[in-house]
Short mmCIF file of the C-alpha atoms (twelve columns), coordinates in Angstrom:
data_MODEL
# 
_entry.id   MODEL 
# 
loop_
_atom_site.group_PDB 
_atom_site.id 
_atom_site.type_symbol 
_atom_site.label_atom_id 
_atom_site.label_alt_id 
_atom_site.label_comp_id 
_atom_site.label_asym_id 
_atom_site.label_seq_id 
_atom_site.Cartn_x 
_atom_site.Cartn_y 
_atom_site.Cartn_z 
_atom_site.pdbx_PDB_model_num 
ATOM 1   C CA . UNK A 1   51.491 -12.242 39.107 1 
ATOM 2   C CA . UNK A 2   48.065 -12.861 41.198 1 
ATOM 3   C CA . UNK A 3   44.931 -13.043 38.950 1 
ATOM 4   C CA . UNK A 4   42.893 -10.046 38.722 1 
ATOM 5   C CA . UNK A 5   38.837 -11.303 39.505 1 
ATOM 6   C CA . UNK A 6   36.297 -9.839  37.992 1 
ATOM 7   C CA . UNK A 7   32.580 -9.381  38.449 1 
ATOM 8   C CA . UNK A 8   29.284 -8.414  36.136 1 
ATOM 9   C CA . UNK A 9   26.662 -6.882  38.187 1 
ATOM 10  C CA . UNK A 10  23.369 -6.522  37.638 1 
ATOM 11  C CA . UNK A 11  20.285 -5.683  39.711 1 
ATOM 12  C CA . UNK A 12  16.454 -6.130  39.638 1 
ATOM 13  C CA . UNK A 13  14.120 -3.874  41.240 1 
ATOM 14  C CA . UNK A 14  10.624 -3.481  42.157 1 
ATOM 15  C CA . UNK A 15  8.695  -0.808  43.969 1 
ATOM 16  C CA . UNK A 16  6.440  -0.717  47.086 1 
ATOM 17  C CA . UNK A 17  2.695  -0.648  46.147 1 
ATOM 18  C CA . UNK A 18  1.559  3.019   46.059 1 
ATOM 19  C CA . UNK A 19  -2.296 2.663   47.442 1 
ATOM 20  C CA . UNK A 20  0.033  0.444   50.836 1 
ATOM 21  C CA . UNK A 21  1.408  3.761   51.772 1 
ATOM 22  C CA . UNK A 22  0.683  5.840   54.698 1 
ATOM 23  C CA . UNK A 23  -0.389 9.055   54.044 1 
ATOM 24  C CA . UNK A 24  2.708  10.908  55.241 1 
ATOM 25  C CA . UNK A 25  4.752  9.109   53.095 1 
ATOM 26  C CA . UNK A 26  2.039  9.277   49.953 1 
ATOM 27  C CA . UNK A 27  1.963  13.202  50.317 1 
ATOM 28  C CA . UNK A 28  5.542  13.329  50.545 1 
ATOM 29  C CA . UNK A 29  5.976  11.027  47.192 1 
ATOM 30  C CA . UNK A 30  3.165  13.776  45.789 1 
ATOM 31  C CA . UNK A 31  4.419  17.267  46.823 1 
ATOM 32  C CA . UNK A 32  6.032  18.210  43.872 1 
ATOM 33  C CA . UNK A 33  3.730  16.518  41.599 1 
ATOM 34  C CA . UNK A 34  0.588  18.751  43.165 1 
ATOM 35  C CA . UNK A 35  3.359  21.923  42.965 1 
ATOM 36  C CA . UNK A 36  4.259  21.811  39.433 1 
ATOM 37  C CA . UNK A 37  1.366  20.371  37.544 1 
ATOM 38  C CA . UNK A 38  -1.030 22.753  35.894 1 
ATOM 39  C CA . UNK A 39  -4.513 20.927  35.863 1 
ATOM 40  C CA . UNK A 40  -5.665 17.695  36.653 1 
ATOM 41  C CA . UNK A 41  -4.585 15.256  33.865 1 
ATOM 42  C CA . UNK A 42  -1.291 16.578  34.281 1 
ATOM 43  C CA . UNK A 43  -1.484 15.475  37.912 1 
ATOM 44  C CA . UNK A 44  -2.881 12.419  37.454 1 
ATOM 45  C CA . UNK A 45  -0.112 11.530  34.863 1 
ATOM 46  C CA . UNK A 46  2.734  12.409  37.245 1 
ATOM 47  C CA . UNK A 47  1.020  9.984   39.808 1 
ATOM 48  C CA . UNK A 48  1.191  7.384   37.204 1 
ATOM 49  C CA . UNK A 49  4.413  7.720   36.318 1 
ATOM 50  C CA . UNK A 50  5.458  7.779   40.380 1 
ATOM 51  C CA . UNK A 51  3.719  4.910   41.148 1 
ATOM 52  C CA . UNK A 52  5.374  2.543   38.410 1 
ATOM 53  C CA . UNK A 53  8.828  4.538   39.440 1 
ATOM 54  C CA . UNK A 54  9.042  3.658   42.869 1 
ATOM 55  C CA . UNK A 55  11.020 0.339   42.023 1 
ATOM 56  C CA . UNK A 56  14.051 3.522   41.663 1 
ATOM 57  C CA . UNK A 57  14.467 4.186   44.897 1 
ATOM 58  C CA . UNK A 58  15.774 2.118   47.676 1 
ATOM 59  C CA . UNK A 59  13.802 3.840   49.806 1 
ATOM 60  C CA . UNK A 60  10.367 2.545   48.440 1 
ATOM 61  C CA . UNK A 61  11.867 -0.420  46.369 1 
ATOM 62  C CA . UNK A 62  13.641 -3.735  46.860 1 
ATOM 63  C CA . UNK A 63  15.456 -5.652  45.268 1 
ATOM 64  C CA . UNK A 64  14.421 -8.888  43.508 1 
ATOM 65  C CA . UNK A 65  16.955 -10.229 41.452 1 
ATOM 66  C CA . UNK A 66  21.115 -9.899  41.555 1 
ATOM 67  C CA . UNK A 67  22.860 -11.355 38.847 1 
ATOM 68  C CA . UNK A 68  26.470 -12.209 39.141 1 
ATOM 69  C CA . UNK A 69  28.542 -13.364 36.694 1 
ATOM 70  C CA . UNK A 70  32.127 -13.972 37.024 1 
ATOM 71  C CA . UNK A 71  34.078 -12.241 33.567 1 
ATOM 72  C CA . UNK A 72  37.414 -14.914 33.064 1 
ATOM 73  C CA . UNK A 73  34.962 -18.072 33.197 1 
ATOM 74  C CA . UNK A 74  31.703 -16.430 32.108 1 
ATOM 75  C CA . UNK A 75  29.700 -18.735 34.749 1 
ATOM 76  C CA . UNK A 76  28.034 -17.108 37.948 1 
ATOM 77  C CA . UNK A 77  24.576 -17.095 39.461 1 
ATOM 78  C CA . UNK A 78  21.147 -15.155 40.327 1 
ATOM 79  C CA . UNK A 79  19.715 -14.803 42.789 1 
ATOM 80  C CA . UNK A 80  16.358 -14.037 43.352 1 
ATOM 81  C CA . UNK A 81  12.877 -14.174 45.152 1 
ATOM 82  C CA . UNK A 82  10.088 -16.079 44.983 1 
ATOM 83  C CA . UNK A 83  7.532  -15.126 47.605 1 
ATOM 84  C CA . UNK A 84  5.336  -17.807 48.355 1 
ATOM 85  C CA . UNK A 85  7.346  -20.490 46.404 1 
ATOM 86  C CA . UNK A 86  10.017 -23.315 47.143 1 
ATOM 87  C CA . UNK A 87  12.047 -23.277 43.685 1 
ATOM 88  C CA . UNK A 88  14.615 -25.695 43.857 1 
ATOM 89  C CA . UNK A 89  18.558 -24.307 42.242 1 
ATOM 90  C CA . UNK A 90  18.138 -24.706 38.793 1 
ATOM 91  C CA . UNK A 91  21.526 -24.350 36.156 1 
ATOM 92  C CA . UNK A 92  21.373 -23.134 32.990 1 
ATOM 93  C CA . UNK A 93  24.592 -22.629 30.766 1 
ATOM 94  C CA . UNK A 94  26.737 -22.039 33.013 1 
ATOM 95  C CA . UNK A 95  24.314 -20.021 35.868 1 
ATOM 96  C CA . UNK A 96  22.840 -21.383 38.839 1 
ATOM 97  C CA . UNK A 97  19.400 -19.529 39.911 1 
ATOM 98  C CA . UNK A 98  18.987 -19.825 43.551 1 
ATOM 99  C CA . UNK A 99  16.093 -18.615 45.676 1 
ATOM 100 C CA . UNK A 100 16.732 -16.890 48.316 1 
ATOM 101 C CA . UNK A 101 14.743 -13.388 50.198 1 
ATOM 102 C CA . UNK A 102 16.711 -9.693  50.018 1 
ATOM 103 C CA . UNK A 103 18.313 -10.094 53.047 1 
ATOM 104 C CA . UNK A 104 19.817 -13.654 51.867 1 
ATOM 105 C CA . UNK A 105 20.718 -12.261 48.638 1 
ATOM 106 C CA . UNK A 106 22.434 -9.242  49.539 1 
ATOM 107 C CA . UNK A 107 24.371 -11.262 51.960 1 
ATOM 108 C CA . UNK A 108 25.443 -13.598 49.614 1 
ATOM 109 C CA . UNK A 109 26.606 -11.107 47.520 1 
ATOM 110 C CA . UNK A 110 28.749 -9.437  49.593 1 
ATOM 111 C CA . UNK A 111 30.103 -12.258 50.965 1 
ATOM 112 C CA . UNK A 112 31.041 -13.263 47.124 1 
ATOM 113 C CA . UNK A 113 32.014 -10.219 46.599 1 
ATOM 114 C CA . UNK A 114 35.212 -10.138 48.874 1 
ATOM 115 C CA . UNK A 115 36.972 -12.662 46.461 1 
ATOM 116 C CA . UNK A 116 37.070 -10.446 43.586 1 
ATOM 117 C CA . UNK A 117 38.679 -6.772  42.575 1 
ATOM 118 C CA . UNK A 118 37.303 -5.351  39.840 1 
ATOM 119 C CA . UNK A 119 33.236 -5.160  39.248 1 
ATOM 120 C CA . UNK A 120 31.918 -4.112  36.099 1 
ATOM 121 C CA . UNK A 121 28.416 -3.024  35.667 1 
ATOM 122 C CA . UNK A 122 26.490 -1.060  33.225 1 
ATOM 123 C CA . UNK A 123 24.938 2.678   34.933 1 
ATOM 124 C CA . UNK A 124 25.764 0.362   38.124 1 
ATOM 125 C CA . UNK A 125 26.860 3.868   39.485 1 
ATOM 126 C CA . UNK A 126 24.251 6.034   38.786 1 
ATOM 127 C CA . UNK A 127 21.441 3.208   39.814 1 
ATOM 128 C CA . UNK A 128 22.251 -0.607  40.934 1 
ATOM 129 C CA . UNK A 129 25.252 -0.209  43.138 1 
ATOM 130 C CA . UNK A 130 23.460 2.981   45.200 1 
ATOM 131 C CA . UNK A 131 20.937 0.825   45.470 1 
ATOM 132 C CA . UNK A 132 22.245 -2.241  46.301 1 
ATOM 133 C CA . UNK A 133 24.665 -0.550  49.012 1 
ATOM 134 C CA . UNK A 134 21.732 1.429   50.567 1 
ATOM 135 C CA . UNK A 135 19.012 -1.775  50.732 1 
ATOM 136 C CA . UNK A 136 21.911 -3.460  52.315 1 
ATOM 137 C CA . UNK A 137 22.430 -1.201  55.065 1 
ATOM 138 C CA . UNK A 138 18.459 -0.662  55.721 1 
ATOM 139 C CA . UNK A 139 18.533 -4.435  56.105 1 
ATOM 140 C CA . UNK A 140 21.306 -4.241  58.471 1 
ATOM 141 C CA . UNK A 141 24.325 -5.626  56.595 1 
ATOM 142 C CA . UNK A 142 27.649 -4.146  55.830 1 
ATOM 143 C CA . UNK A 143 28.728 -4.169  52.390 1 
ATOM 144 C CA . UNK A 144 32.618 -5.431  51.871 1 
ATOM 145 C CA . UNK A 145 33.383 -3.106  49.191 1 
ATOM 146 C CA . UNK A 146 32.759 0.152   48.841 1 
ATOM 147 C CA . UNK A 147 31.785 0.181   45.218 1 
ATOM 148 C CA . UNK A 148 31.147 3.839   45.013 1 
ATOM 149 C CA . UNK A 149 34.168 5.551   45.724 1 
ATOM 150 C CA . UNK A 150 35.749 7.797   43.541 1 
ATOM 151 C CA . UNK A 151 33.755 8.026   40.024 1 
ATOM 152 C CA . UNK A 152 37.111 7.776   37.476 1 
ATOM 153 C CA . UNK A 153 38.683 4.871   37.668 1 
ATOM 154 C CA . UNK A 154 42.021 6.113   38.877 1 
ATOM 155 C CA . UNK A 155 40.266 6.993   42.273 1 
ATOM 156 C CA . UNK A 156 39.249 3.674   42.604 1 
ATOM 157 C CA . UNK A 157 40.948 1.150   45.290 1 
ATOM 158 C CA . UNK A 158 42.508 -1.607  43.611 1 
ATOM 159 C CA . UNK A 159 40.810 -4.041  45.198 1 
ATOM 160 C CA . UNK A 160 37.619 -2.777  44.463 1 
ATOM 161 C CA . UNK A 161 37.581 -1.158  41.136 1 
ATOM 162 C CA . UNK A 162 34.001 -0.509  39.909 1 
ATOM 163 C CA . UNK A 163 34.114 -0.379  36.308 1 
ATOM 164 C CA . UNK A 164 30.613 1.352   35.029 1 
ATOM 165 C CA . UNK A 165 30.422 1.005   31.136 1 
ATOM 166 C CA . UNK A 166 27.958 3.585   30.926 1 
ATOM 167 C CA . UNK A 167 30.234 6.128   31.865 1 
ATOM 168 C CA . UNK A 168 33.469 4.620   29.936 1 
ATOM 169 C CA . UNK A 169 31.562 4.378   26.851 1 
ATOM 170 C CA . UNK A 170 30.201 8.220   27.052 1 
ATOM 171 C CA . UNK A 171 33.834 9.528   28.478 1 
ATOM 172 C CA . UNK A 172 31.832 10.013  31.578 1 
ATOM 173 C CA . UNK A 173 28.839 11.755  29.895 1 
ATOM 174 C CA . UNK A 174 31.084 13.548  27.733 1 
ATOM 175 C CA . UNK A 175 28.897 13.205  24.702 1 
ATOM 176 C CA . UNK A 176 25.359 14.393  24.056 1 
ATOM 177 C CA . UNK A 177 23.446 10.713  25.036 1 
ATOM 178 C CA . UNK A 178 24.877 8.423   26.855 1 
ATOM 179 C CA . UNK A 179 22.500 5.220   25.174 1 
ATOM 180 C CA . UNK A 180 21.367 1.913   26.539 1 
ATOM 181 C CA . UNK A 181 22.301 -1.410  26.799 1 
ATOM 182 C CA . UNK A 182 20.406 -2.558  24.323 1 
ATOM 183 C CA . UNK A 183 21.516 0.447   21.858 1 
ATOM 184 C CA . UNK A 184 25.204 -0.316  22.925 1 
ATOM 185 C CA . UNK A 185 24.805 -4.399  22.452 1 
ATOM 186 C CA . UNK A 186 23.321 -3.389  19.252 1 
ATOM 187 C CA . UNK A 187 26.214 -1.272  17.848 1 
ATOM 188 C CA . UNK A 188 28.215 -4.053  18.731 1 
ATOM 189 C CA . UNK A 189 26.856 -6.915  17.653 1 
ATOM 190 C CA . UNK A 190 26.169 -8.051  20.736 1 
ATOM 191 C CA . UNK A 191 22.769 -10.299 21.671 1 
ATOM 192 C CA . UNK A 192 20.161 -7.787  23.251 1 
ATOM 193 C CA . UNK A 193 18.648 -8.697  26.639 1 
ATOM 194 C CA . UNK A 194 15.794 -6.793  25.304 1 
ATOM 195 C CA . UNK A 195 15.464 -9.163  21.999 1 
ATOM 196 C CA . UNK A 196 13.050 -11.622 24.434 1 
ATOM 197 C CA . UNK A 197 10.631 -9.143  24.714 1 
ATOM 198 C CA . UNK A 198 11.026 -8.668  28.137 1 
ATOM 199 C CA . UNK A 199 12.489 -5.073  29.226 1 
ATOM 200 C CA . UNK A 200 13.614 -3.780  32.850 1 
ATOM 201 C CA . UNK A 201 9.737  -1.544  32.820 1 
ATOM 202 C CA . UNK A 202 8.169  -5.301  33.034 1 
ATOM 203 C CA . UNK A 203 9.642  -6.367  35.827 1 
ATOM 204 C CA . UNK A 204 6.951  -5.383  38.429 1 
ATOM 205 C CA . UNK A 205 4.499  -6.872  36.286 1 
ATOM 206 C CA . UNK A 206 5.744  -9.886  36.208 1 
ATOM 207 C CA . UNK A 207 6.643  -9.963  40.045 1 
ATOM 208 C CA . UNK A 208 3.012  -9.515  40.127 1 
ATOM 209 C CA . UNK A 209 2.105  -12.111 38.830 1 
ATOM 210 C CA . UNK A 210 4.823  -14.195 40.162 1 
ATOM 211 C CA . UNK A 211 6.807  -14.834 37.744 1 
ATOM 212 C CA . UNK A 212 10.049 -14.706 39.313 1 
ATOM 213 C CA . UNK A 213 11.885 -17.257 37.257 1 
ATOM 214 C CA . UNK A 214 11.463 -15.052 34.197 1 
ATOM 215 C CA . UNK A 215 12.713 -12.135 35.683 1 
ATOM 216 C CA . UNK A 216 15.868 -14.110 37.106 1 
ATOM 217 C CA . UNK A 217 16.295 -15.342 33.391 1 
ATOM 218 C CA . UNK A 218 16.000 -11.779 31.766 1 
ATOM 219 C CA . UNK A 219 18.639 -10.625 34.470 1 
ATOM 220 C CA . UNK A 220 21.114 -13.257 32.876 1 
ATOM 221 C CA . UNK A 221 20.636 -11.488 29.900 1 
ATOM 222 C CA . UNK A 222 21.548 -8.458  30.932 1 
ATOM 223 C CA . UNK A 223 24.876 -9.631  33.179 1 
ATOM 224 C CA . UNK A 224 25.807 -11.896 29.447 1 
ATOM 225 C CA . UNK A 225 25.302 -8.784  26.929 1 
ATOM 226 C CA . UNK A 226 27.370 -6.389  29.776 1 
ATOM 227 C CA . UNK A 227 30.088 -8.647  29.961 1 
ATOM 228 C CA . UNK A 228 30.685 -8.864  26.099 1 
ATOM 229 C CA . UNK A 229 30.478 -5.063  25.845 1 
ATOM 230 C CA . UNK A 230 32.774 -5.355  28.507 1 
ATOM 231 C CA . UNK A 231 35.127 -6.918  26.696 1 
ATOM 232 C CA . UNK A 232 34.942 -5.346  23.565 1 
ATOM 233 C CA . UNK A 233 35.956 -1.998  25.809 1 
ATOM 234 C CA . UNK A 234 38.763 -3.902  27.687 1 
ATOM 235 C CA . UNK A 235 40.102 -4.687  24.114 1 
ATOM 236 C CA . UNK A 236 39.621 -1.565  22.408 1 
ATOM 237 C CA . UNK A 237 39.250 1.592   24.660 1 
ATOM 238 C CA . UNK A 238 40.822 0.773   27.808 1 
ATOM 239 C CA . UNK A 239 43.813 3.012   28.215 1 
# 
């Protein structure tokens, strides 16, 4: 019997800077803010909160950082940019953090991604495969897999079985919160990504002030804790 591969996912994001935009695009990023607020500060909080969200979208974010970890020998790789820097690969227990722009990295990971069947993320299907899948094709690459077919797992292909925690763990939102990672890793004893003090809201920040290394290191973080929860469903809810 052939092995079954599988793959942790995770994605880091960052957003296009607001006051960059051209007007066309600013007042359609603002038309429902100027709709449905009722007086100024309203307004002006609704801006706020657009401008720090548009790291969300595809389609006025990019992505930074794509962690890939491989789940049977719990070693894989980020990737990651570094505008403006020469970073040479680094490893660190078992992950290799290589440099590389979007367009190398989402190359790279689709081109790793043929060799394996089964990729497990955590709300990968409500936000980093989307994502990843629609930067991809606005940088003019084909993914290999469609990771987004079919949202319960029996609609899945086999060969491409996207296993999103989030959803498994809330019986596809079946209960009244779905919770976080770090609530999840919690429950479970499992180290928090979040216990560094670094959370996914400081991630433009810190690409900001170029700290790029950091953010690769908090996305290992994040790919570690989701492939212990992973396991602990594999063993004890997976039917």
């Amino acid at each position: 019997m052939s092995t079954i591969h599988k793959l942790i996912i995770d994605i880091e994001t960052v957003g296009e800077d607001y006051e960059s935009l051209d007007k066309a695009t600013r007042d359609n990023l603002t038309r429902w803010i100027k709709r449905d607020a009722d007086n100024d500060n309203e307004y002006k909080l609704a801006l706020d909160d657009l401008k720090t969200g548009l790291g969300f979208s595809p389609l006025t974010g990019e992505i930074v950082a794509i962690g890939a970890l491989d789940c049977q020998k719990n070693e894989g790789a980020v990737y990651y940019q570094a505008p403006g820097q020469k970073n040479a690969e680094l490893k660190e227990d078992g992950v290799t953090f290589k440099q590389m722009t979007e367009l190398e990295m989402v190359r790279k990971f689709w081109e790793l991604a043929e060799h394996y069947q089964v990729f497990v993320t955590f709300n990968g299907r409500a936000f980093d495969i989307p994502f990843l899948m629609i930067r991809s094709a606005i940088l003019g690459v084909r993914p290999t897999k469609d990771l987004m077919r079919g949202r319960y797992l029996y609609q899945n292909n086999p060969d491409s079985l996207h296993i999103d925690l989030a959803e498994q763990l809330s019986f596809y939102g079946a209960v009244r919160r779905k919770g976080s990672l770090h609530l999840w890793s919690r429950a479970f004893g499992i180290p928090s990504p979040k216990s560094g003090g670094v959370t996914g809201d400081d991630v433009g920040p810190l690409f900001k002030k170029k700290k790029f290394l950091e953010i690769a290191k908090y996305n290992v973080g994040d790919i570690r804790a989701t492939r212990e929860l992973y396991l602990k469903w594999e063993e004890y809810l997976q039917f």
